[in-house]
C-alpha positions in Angstrom: -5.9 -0.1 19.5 -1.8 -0.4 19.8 -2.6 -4.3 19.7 -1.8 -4.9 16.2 1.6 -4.8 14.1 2.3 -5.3 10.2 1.1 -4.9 7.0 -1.9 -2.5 8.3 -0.1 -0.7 10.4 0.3 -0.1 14.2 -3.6 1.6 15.0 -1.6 3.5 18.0 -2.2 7.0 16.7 1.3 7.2 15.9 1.9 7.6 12.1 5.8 7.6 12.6 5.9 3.9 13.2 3.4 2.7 10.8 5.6 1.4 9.0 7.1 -1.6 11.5 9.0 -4.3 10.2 8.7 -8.1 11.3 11.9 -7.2 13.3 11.3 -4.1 15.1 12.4 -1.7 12.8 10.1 1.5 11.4 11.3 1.8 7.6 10.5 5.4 5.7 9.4 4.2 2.7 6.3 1.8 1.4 9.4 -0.4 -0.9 11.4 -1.1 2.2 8.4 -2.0 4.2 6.5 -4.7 2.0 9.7 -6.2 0.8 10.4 -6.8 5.0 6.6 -9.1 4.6 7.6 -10.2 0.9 8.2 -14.5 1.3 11.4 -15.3 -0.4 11.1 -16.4 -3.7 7.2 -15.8 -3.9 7.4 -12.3 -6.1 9.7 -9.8 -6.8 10.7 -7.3 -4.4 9.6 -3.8 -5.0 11.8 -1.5 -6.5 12.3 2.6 -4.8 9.1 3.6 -6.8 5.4 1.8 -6.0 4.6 0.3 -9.6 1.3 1.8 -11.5 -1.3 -1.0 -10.6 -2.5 -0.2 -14.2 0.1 -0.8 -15.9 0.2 -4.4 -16.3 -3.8 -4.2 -17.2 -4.8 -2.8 -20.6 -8.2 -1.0 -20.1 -7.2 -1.0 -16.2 -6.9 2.9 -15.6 -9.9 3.8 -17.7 -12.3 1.6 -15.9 -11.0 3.5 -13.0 -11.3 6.3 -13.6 -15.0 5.7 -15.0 -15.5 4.3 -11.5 -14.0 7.2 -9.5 -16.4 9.7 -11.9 -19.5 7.8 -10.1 -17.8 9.0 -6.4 -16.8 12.1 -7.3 -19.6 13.3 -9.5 -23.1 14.9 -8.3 -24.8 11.4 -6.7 -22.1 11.6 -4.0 -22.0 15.4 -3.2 
């Protein structure tokens, strides 16, 4: 615990500074945050908005959600 810095966080029972870059800095949004991790050239920085992780899988979100019915449904209560 308070050991660890980056993508997964701080683990100091802060949630305010989650979200510190490579340099120090505690940015308020998830877009700002991976692009300070995202290697140059590597993939394209995020946009304001997180992208739908479905969206660029046809059959993706149903499959999900099929999934999700398993944990939510009457095995699990």
């Amino acid at each position: 615990s308070g050991q660890v810095r980056g993508l997964c966080g701080t683990f100091n029972g802060d949630q305010r500074d989650e979200f510190t870059t490579p340099d120090g800095d505690v940015e308020p949004g998830v877009a700002a945050f991976a692009n300070a991790f995202r290697a140059a050239g590597a993939c394209p920085a995020l946009g304001p908005a997180v992208p739908d992780p479905c969206a660029a899988f046809p059959g993706s979100r149903e499959r999900a959600e099929a999934a999700c019915a398993v944990l939510v449904g009457p095995v699990f209560q």
